[in-house]
SEGU-204225 format. One record per atom (N, C-alpha, C): residue in one letter; y, x, z negated. Coordinates in steps of 0.1 Angstrom, whole numbers, padded with zeros to 4 digits, always signed. Atoms other than C-alpha are relative to their C-alpha. Layout:
AYXZ/...
//
This chain:
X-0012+0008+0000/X+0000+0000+0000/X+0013+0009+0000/X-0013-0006+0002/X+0024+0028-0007/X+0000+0006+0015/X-0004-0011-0008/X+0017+0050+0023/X+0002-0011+0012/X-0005+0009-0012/X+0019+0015+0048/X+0019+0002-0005/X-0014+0001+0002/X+0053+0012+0027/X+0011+0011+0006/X-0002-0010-0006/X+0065+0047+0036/X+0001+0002+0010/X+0000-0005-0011/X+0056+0049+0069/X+0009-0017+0009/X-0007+0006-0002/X+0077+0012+0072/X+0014+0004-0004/X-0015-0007+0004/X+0109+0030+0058/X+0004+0007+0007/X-0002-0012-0006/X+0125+0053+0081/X+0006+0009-0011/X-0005-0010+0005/X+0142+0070+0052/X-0011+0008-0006/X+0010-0006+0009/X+0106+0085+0040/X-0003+0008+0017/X+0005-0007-0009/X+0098+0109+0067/X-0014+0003+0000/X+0013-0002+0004/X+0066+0119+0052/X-0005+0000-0019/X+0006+0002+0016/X+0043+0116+0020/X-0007+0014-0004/X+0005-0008+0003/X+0033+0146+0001/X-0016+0003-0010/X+0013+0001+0011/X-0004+0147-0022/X-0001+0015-0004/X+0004-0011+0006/X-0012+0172-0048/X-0013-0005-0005/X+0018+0005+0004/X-0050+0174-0050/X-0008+0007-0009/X+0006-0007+0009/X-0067+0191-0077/X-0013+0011+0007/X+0009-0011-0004/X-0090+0225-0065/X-0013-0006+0001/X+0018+0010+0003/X-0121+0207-0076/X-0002-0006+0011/X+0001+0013-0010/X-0118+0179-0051/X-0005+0005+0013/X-0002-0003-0013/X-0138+0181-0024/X-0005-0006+0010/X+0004+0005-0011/X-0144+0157-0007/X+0015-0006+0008/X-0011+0008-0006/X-0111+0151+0017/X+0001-0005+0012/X+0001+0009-0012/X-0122+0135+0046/X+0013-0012+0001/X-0012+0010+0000/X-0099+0104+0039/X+0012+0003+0002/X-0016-0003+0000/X-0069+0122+0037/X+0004+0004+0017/X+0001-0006-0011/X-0078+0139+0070/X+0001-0013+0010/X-0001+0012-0008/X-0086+0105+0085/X+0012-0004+0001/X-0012+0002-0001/X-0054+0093+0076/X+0013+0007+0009/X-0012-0009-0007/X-0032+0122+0096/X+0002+0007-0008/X-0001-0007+0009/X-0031+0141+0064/X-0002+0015+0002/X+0001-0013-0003/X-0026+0179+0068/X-0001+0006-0010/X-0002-0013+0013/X-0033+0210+0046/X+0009+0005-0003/X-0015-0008-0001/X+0000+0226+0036/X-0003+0013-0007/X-0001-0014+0009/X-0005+0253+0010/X-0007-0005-0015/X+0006-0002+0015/X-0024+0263-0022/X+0016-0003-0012/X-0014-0004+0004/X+0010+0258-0043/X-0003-0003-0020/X-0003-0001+0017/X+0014+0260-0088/X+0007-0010-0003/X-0005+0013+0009/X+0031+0229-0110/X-0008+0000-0013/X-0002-0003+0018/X+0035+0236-0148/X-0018+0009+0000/X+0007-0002+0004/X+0011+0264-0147/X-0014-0006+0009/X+0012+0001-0004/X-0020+0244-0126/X+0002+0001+0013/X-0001+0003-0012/X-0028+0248-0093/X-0005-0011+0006/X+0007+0008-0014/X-0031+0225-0062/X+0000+0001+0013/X+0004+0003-0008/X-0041+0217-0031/X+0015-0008+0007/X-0009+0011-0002/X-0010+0204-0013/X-0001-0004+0018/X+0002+0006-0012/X-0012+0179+0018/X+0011-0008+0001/X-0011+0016-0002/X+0014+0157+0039/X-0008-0003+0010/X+0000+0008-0010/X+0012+0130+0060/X+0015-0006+0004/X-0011+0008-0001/X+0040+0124+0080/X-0004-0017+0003/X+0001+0012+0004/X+0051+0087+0080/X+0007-0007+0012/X-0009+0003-0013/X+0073+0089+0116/X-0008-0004+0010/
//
């Protein structure tokens, strides 16, 4: 519901997900249009970070 909302907004360009290391099953996200972007840190843990643009 959020990412239909998002990609009905033009002021959302795209949606960003931080996914936890562990996680592995990401087919879904892939299905969606969801790209890998970078290993990146937040307070200390790492993640997994993906966008999907919304344009």
């Amino acid at each position: 519901m959020a990412i239909d909302f998002a990609k009905a907004d033009a002021r959302i360009p795209f949606v960003t997900f931080l996914l936890p290391p562990s996680r592995r099953h990401l087919r879904g996200f892939q299905r969606l249009g969801a790209r890998f972007v970078a290993e990146v840190e937040h307070e200390g843990a790492g993640f997994l970070k993906y966008r999907l643009d919304t344009a």
